[in-house]
Backbone as CSV, one residue per row, in Angstrom:
resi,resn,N_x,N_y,N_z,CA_x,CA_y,CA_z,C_x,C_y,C_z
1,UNK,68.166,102.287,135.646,68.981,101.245,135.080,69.432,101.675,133.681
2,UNK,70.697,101.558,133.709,71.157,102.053,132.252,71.392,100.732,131.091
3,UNK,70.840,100.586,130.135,70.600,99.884,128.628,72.102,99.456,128.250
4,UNK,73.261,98.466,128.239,74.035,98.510,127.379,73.903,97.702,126.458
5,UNK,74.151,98.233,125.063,73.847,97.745,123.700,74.846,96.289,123.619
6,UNK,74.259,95.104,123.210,74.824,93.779,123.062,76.473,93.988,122.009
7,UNK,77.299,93.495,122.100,78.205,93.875,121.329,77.859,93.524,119.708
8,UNK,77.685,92.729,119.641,77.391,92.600,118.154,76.076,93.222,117.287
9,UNK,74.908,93.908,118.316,74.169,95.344,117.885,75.139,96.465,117.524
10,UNK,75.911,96.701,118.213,76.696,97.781,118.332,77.802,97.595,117.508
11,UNK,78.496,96.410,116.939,78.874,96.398,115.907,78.380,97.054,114.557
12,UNK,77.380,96.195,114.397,76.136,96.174,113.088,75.821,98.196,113.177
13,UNK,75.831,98.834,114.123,75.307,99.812,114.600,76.770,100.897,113.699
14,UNK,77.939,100.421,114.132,79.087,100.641,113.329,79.043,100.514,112.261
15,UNK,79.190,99.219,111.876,78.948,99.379,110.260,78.535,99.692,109.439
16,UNK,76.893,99.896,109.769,75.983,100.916,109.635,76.425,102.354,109.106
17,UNK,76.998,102.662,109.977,77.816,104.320,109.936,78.370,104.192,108.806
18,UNK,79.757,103.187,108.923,80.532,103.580,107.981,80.279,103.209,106.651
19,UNK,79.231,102.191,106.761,78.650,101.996,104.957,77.999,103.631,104.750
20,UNK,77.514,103.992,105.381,76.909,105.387,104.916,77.549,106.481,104.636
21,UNK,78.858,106.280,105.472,79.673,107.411,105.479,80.688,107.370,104.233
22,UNK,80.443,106.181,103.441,81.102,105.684,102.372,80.628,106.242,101.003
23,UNK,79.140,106.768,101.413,78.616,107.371,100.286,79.277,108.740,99.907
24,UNK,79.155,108.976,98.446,79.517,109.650,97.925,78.218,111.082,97.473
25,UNK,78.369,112.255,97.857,77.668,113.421,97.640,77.803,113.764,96.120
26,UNK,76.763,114.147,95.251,77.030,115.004,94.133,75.422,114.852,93.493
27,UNK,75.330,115.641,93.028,73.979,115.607,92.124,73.551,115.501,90.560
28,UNK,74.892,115.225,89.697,74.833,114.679,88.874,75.905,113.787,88.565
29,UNK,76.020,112.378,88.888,76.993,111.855,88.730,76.913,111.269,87.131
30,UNK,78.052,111.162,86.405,78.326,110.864,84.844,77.804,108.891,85.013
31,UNK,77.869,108.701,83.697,77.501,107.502,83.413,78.661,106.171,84.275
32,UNK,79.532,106.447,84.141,80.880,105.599,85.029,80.651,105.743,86.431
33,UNK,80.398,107.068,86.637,80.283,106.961,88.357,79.046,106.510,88.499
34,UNK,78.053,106.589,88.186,76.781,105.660,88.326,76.813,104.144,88.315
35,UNK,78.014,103.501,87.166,78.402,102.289,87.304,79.226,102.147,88.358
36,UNK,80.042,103.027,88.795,81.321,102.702,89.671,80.006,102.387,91.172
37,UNK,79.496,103.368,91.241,78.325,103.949,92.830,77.437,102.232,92.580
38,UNK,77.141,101.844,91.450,76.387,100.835,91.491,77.089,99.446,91.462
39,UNK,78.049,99.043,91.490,78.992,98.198,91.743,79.404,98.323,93.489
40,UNK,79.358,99.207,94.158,79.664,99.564,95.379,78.637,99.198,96.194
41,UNK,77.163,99.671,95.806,76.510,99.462,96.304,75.948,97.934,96.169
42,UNK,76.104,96.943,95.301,76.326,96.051,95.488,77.363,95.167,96.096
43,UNK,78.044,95.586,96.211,78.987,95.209,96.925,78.985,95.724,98.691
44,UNK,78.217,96.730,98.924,77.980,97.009,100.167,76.730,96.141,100.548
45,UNK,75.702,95.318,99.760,74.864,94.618,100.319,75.482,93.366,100.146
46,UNK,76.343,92.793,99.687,76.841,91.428,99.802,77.201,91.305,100.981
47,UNK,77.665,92.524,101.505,78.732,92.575,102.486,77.864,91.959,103.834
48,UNK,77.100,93.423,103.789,75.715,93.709,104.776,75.461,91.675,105.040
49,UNK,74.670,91.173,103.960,74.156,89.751,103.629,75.625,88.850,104.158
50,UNK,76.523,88.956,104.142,77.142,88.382,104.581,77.759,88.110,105.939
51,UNK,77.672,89.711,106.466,77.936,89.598,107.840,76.820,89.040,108.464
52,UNK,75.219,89.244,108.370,74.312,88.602,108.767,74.324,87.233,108.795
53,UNK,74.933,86.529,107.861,74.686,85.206,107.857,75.832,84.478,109.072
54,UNK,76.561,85.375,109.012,77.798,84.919,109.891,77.845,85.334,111.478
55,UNK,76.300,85.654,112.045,76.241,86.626,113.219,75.153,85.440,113.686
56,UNK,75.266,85.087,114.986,74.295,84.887,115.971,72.611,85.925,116.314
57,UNK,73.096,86.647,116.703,72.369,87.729,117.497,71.273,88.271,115.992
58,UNK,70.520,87.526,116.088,69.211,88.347,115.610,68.843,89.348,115.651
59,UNK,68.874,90.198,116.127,68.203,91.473,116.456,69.215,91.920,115.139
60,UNK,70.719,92.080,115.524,71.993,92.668,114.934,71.628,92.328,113.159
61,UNK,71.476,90.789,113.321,71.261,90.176,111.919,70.109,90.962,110.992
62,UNK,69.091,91.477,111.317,68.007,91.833,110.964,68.299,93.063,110.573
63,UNK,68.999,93.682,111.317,69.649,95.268,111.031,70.256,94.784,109.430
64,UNK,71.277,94.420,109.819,72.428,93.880,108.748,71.402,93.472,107.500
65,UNK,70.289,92.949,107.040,69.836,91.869,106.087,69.056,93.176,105.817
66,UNK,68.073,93.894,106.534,67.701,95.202,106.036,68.458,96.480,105.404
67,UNK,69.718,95.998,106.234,70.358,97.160,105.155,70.875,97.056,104.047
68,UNK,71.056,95.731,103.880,71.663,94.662,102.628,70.290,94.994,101.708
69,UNK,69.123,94.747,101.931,68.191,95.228,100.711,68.052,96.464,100.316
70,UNK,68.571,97.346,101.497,68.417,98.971,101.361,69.479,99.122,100.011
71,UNK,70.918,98.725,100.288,71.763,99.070,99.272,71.211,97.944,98.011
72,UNK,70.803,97.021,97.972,70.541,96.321,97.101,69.164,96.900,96.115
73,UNK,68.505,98.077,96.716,67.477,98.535,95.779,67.753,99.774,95.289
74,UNK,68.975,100.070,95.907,69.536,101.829,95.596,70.272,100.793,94.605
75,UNK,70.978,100.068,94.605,71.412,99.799,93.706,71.162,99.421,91.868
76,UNK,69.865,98.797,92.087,68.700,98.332,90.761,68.645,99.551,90.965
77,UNK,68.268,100.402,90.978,67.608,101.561,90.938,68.637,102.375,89.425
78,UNK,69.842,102.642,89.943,71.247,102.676,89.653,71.149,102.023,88.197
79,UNK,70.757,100.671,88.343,71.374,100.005,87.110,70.151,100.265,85.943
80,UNK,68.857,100.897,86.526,67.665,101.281,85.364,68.087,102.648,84.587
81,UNK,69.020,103.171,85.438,68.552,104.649,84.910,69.965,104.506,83.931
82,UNK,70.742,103.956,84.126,71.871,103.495,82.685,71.511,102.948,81.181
């Protein structure tokens, strides 16, 4: 029997991607891009927090609200070292 993923997992499963794929590579970013990266990343957990609140499907939601704290602690993180 083959598994198909609920549509709105497989959404969340998407978005997923492309919040990540949104990140930016470099190993010393200047003081602005640390603000710019930390404004984003808040703004990528509002997002996250928002689509969750607006989703049925639990499982999906839980994804979404975990990844909303993921960017939300990369983010503090971000705003200490300024």
């Amino acid at each position: 029997m083959t598994w198909i993923m609920p549509r709105t997992i497989s959404k969340a499963v998407v978005l997923a991607t492309d919040l990540t794929r949104e990140g930016r590579a470099g190993t010393s970013p200047s003081v602005d891009e640390q603000a710019d990266d930390q404004d984003a990343l808040s703004a990528k957990a509002a997002r996250c927090r928002r689509l969750a609140a607006g989703i049925s499907d639990r499982q999906a939601a839980d994804v979404l609200s975990s990844m909303a704290r993921t960017y939300q602690a990369a983010a503090d993180r971000l705003g200490t070292q300024g």
